[in-house]
Backbone as a chain_set.jsonl record, in Angstrom:
{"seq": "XXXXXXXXXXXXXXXXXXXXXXXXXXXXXXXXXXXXXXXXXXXXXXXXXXXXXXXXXXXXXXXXXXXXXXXXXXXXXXXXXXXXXXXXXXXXXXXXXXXXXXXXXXXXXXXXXXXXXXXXXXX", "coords": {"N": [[8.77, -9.804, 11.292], [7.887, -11.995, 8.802], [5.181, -12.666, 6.629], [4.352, -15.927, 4.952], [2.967, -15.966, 1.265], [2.578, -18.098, 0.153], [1.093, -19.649, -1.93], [-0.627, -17.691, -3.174], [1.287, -16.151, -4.193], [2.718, -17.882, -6.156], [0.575, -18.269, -7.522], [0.22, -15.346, -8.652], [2.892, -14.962, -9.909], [2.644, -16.864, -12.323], [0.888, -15.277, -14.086], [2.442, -13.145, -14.763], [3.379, -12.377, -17.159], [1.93, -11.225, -18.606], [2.273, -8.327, -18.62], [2.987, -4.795, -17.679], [0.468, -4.034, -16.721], [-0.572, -5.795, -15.479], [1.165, -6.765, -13.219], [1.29, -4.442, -11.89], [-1.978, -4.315, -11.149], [-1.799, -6.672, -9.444], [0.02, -5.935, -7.717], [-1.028, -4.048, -6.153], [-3.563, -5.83, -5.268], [-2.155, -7.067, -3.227], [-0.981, -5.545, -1.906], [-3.155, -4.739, -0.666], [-4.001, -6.419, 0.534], [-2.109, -6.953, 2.501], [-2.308, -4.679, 3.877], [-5.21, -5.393, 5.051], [-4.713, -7.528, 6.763], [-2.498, -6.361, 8.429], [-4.436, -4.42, 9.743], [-5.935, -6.015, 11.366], [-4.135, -7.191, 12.513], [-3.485, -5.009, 14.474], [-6.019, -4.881, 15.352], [-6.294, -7.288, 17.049], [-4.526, -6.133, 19.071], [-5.363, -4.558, 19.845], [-6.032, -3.225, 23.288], [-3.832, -4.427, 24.918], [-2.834, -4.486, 28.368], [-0.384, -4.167, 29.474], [1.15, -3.408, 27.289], [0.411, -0.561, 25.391], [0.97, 0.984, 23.219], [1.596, -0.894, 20.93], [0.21, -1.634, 18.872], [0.085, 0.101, 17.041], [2.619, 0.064, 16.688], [2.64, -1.608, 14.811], [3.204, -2.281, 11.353], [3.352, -2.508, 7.484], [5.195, -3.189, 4.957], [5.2, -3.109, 1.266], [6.986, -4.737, -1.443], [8.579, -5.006, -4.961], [10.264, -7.329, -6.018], [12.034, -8.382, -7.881], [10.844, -10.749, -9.723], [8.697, -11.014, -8.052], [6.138, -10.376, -5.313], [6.293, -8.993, -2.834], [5.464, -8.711, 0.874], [6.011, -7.595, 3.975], [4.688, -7.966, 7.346], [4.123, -6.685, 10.221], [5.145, -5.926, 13.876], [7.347, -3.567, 14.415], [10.738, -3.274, 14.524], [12.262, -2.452, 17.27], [11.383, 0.082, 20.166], [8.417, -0.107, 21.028], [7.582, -2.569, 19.281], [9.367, -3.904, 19.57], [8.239, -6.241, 21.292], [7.158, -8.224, 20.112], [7.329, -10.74, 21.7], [4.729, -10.848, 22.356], [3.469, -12.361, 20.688], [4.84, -15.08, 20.907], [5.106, -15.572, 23.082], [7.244, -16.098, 26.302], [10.179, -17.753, 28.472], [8.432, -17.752, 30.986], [5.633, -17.426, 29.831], [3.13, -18.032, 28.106], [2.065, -17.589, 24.382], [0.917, -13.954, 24.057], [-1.009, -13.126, 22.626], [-3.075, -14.022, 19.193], [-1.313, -16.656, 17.033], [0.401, -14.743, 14.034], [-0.072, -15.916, 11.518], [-3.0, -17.165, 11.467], [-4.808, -14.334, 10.585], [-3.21, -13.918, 8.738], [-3.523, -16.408, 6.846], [-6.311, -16.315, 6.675], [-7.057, -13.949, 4.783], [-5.635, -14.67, 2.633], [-7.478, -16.333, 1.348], [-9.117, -14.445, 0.719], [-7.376, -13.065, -0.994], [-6.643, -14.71, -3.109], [-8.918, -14.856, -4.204], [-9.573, -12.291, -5.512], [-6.9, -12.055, -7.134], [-7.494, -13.934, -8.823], [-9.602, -12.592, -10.523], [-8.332, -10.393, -11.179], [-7.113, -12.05, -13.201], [-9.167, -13.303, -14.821], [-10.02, -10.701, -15.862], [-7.998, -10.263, -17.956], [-7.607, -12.259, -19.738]], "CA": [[8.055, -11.026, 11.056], [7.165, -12.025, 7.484], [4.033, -13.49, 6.38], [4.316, -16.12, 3.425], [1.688, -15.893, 0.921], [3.381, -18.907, -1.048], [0.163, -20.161, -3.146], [-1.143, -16.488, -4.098], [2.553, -15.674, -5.0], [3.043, -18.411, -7.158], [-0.647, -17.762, -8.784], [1.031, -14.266, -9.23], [3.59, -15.572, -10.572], [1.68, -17.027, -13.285], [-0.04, -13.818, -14.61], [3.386, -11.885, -14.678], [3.704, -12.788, -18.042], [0.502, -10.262, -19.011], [3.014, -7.558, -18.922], [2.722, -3.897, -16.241], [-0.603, -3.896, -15.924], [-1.21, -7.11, -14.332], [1.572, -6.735, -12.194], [-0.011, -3.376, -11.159], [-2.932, -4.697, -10.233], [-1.2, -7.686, -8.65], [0.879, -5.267, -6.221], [-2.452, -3.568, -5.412], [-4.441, -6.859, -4.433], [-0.887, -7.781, -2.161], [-0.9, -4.141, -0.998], [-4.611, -4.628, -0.07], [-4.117, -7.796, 1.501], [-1.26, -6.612, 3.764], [-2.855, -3.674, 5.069], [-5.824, -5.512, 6.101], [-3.625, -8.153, 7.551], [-1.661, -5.126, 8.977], [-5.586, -4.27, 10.318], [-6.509, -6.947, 11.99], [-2.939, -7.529, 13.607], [-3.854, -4.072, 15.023], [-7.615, -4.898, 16.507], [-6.196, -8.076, 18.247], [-3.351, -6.032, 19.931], [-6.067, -3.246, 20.798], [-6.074, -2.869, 24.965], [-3.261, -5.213, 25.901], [-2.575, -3.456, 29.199], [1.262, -3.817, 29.203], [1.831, -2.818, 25.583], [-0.489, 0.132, 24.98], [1.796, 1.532, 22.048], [1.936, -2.024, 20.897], [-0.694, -1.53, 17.612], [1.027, 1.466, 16.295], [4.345, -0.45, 15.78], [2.286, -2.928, 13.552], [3.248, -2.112, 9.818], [3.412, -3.48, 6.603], [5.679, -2.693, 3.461], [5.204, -4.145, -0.301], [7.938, -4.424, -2.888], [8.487, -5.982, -5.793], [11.933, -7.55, -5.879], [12.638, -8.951, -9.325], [9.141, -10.897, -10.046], [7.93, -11.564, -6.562], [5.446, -8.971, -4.899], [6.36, -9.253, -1.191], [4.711, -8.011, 1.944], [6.115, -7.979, 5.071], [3.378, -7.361, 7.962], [4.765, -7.126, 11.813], [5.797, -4.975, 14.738], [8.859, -2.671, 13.694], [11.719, -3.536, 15.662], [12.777, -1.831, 18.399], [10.331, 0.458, 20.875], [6.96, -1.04, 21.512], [7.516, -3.464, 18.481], [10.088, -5.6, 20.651], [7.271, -7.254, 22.397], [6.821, -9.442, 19.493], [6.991, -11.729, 22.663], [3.595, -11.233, 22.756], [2.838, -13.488, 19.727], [5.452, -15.766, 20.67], [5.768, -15.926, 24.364], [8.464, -16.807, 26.298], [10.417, -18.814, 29.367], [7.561, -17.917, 32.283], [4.657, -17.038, 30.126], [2.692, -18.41, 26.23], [1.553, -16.008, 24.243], [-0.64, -13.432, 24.384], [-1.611, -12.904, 21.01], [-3.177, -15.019, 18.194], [-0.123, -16.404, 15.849], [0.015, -13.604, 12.843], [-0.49, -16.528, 10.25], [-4.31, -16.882, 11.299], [-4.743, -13.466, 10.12], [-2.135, -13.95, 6.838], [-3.72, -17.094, 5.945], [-7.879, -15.794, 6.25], [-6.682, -12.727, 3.665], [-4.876, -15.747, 1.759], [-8.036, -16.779, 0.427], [-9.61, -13.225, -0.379], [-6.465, -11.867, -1.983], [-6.859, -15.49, -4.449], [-10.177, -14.612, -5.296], [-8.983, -11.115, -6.359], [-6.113, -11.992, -8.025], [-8.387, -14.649, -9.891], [-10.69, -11.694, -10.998], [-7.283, -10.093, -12.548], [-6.819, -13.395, -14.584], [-10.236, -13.078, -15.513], [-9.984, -9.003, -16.512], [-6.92, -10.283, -19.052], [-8.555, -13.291, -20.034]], "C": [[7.515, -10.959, 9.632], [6.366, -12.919, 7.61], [4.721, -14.777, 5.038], [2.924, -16.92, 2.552], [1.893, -17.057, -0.696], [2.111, -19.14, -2.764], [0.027, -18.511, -4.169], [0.029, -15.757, -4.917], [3.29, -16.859, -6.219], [1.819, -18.24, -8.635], [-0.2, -16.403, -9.572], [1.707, -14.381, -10.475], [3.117, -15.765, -12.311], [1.084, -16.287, -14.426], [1.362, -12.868, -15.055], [3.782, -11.736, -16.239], [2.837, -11.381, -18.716], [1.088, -8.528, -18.777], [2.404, -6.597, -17.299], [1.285, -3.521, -16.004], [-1.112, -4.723, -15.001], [0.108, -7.189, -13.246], [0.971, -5.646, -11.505], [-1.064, -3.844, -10.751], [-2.63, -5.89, -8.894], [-0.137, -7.181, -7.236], [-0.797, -4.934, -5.36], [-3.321, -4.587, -4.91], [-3.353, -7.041, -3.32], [-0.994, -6.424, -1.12], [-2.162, -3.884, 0.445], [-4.817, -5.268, 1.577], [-3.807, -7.84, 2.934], [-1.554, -5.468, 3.982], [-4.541, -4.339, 5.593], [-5.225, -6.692, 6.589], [-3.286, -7.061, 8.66], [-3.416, -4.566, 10.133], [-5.927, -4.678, 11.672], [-5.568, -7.589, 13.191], [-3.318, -6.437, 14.798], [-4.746, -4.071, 15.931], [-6.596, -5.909, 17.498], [-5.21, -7.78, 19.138], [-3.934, -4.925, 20.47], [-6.41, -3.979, 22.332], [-5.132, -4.267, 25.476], [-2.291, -4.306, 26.858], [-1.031, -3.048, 29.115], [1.75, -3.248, 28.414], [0.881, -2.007, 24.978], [-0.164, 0.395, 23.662], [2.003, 0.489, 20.919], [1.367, -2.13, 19.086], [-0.382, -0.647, 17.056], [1.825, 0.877, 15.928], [4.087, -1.753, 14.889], [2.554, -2.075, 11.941], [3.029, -3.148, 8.684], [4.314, -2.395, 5.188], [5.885, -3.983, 2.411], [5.69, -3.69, -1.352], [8.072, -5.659, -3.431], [9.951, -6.014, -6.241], [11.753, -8.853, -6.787], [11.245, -9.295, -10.14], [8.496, -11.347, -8.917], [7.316, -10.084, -6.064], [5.39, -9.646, -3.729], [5.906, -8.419, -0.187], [5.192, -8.538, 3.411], [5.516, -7.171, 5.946], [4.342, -8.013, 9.236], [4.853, -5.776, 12.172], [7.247, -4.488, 14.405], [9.655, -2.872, 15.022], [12.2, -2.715, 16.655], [11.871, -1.069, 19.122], [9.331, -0.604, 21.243], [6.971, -2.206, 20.316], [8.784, -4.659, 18.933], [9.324, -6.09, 21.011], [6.591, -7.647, 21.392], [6.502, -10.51, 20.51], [5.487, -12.272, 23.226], [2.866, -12.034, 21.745], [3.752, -14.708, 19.978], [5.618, -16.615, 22.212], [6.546, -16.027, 24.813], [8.413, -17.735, 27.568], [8.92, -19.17, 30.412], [6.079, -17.69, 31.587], [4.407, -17.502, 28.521], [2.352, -17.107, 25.993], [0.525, -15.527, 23.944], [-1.894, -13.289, 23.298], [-2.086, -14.042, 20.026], [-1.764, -15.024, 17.41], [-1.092, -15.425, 14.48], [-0.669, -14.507, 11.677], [-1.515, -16.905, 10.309], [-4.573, -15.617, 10.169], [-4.37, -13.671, 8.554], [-3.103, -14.807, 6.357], [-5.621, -16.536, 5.428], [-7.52, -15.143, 4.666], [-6.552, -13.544, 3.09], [-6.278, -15.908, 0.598], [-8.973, -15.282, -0.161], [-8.491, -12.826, -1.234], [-6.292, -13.24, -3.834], [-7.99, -15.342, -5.294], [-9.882, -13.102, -6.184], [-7.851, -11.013, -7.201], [-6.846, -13.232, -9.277], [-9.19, -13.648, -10.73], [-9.892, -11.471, -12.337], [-7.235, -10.696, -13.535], [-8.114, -13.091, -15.175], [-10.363, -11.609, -16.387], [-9.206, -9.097, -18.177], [-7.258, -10.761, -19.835], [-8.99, -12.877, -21.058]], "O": [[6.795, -10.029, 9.271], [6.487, -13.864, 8.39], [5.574, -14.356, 4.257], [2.208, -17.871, 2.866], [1.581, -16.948, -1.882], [2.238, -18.916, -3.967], [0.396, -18.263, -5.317], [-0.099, -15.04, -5.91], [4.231, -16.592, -6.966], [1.927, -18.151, -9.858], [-0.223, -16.305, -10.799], [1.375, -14.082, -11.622], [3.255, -14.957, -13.229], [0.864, -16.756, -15.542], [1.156, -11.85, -15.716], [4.599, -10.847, -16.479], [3.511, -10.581, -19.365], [0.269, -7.609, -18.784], [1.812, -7.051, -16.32], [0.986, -2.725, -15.114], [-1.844, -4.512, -14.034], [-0.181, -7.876, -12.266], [0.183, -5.858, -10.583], [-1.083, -3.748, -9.524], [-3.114, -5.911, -7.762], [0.266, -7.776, -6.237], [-1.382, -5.429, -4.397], [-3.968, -4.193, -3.94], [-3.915, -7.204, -2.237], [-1.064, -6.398, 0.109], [-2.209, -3.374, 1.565], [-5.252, -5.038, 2.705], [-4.375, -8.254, 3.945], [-0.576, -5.014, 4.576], [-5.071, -3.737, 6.527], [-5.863, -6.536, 7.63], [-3.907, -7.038, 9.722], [-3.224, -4.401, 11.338], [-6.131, -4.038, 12.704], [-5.869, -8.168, 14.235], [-3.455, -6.847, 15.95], [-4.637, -3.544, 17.038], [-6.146, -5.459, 18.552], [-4.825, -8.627, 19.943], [-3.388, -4.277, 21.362], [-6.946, -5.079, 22.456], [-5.603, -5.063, 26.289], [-1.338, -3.626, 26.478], [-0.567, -1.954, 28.792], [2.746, -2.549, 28.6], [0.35, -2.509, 23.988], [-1.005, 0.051, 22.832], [2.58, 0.913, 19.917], [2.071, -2.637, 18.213], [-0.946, -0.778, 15.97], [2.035, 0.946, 14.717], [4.868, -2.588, 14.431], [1.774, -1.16, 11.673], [2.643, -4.307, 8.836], [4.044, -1.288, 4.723], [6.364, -5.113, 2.504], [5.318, -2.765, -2.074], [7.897, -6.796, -2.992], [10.641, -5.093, -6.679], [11.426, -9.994, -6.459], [10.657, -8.542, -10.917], [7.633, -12.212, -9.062], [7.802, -8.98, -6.31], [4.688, -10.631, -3.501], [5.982, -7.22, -0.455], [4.859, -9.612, 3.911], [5.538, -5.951, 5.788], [4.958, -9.072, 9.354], [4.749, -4.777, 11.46], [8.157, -5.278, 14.156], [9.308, -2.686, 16.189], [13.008, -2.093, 15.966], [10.836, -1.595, 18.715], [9.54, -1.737, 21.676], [6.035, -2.968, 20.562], [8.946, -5.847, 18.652], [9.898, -7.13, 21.336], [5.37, -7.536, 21.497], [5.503, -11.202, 20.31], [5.097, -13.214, 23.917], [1.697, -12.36, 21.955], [3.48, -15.596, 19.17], [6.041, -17.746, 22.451], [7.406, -16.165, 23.943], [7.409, -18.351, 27.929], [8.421, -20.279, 30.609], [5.151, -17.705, 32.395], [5.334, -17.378, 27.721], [2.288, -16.072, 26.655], [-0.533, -16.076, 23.637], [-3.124, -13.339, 23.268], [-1.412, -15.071, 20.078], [-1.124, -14.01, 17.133], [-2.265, -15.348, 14.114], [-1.593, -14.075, 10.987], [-1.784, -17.31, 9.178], [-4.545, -15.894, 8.97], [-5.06, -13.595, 7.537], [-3.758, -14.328, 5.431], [-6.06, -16.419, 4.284], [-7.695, -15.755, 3.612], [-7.63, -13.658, 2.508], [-6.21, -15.691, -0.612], [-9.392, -15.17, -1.314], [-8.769, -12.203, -2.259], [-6.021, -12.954, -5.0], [-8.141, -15.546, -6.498], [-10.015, -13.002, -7.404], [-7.723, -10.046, -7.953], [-6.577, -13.199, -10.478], [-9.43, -14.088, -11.854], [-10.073, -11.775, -13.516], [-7.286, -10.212, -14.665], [-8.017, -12.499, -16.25], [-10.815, -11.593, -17.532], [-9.506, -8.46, -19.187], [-7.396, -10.142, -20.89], [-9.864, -13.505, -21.655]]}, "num_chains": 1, "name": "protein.A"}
């Protein structure tokens, strides 16, 4: 499951110009972002009885593929991270979980104020 963090990646965007330090810092606010994303996916999947193992197979990895700093935050496929079903539901049952993009979008607006700071640091 990917998040998308369209606004703060186009503000990114923006800044990339300010050469490797401001992308450096600009991975590190994304890095930030998506591990507490990656956090918080974690609390709301603490004690669902069926899927004990369920918050362990939450990850997150962030690369930077060309000029985009991407973060994808989810359950790792296969083991206890199949029961994505529990953010999604299915035929006999909704789901159990908040959707992930609550979560993504909250962060959304701390990781703009921190990448605003950056602009300000260069500034």
């Amino acid at each position: 499951m990917s998040l998308d963090f369209g606004d703060i990646e186009a503000f990114a965007k923006d800044l990339d110009h300010q050469g490797a330090k401001v992308v450096l810092a600009q991975r590190q606010v994304v890095k930030r972002g998506a591990l507490n994303v990656k956090k918080r996916l974690q609390a709301e999947a603490q004690g669902v009885a069926h899927a004990p193992g369920f918050p362990r197979a939450i990850t997150f990895d962030v690369e930077l593929t060309g000029d985009e700093i991407v973060a994808d935050i989810g359950p790792e496929k296969g083991g206890a991270g199949s029961l994505a079903l529990l953010y999604l539901g299915n035929s006999k049952t909704g789901p159990t979980l908040p959707d992930p993009m609550l979560a993504a979008d909250k962060e959304a607006e701390d990781m703009a104020e921190w990448l605003g700071k950056v602009a300000e640091d260069i500034g």
